[in-house]
N, C-alpha and C positions, 0 to 999 in steps of 0.2 A: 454232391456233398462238397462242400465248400466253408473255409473258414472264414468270417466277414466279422472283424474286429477293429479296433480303434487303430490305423496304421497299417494294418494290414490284411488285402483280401487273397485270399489264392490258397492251394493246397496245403497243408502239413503232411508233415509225418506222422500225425496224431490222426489226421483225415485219412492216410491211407491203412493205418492198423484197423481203424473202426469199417474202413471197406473190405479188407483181410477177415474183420470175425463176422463181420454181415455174410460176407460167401463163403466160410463156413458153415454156418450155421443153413445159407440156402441149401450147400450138399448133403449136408445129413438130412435134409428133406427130399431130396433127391430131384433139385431144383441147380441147371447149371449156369455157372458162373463164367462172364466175358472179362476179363479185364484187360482185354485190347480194345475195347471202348471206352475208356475213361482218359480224361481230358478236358482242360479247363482251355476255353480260348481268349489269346486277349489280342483288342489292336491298339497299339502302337503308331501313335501321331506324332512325330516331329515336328515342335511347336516355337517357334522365335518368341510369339506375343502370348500361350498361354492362357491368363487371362481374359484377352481379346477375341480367343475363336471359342474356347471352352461356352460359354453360351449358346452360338451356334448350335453345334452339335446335341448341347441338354434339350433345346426346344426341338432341333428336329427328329432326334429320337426319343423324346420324352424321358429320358436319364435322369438319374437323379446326383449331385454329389456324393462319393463315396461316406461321407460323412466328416471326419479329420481331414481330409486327404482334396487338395487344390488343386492336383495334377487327373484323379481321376473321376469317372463318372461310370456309374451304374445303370442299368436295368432294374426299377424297383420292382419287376415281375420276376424278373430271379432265368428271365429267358435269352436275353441277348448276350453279347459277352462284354467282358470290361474294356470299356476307352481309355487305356493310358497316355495324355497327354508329355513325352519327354519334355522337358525344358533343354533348351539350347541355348547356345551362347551366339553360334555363326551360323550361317546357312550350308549346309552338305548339298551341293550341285551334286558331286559324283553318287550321292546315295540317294534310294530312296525318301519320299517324306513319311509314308505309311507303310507298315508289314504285319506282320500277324503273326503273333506266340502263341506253341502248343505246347502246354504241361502236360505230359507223361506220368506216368508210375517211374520211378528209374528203373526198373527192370525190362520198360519194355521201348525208352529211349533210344538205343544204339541199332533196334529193329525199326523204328518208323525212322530214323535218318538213313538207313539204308533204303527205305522201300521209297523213300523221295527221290532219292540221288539212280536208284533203277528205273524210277519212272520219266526221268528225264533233269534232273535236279544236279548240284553241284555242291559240295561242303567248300563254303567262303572260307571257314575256323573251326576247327574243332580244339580253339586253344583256352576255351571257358569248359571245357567237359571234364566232367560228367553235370556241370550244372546248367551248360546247355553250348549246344551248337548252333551256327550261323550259315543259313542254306542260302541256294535262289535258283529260279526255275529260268527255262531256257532263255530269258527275256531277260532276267539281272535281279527280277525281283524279290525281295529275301523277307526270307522267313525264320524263326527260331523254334527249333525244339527245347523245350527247356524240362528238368525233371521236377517230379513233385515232392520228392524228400525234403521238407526242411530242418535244417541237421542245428540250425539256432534253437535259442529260446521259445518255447510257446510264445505265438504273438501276446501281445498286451502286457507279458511279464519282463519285456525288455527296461 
């Protein structure tokens, strides 16, 4: 369950109420409910030219345009996860070009950055929290948790 609107794709808060009364409604069937599975993935390209590689990528995973949106690209099967192309200004030698963002529920945020950082992992910043933290596994390479409440506007009514 995923919100895909004009400007913006990714969880709400409106998406996690409606997954709240869906597993409701599974328990009173007597049907249980995970929600330490839920998770929206996205990767994260650090892009100079933008423009320039975004094709790339659309032909070799068969992606589509998000729609509005020049920085990202889609799965029109609804299966792989979103390509967010950053735009950059300079080139980051000391960081990463690519990493990978995990949306959360927020309730269950503060337990997957723990269970990284026990598995071998490191909190870079947790000075974006509760709206996400900045990991990287023994090697440097970093990750974000990020949560799925979005506490703005419903998209499209901005």
């Amino acid at each position: 369950m995923i919100t895909i609107v004009p400007g913006f794709y990714g969880l709400t808060a409106r998406d996690v109420e409606l997954a709240r009364r869906i597993s409701a409604v599974a328990g009173e069937l007597g049907l249980p409910a995970d929600p330490a599975g839920l998770q929206n993935v996205q990767v994260t390209i650090d892009a100079l030219v933008g423009p320039e590689v975004l094709p790339f990528w659309r032909a070799l995973l068969g992606y589509v345009d998000r729609g509005d949106g020049d920085e990202d690209l889609i799965d029109p099967r609804g299966r792989g996860p979103l390509l967010w192309f950053q735009p950059m200004d300079a080139p980051r030698p000391q960081r990463n070009r690519m990493h990978i963002d995990v949306w959360v529920p927020y309730d269950r945020a503060e337990a997957r950055v723990a269970a990284a950082v026990a598995a071998g992992g490191r909190l870079l910043t947790d000075e974006y929290a509760p709206a996400y933290w900045v990991l990287a596994d023994a090697e440097g390479n970093e990750a974000c948790v990020g949560t799925a409440g979005w506490t703005g506007p419903e998209p499209g009514a901005r």
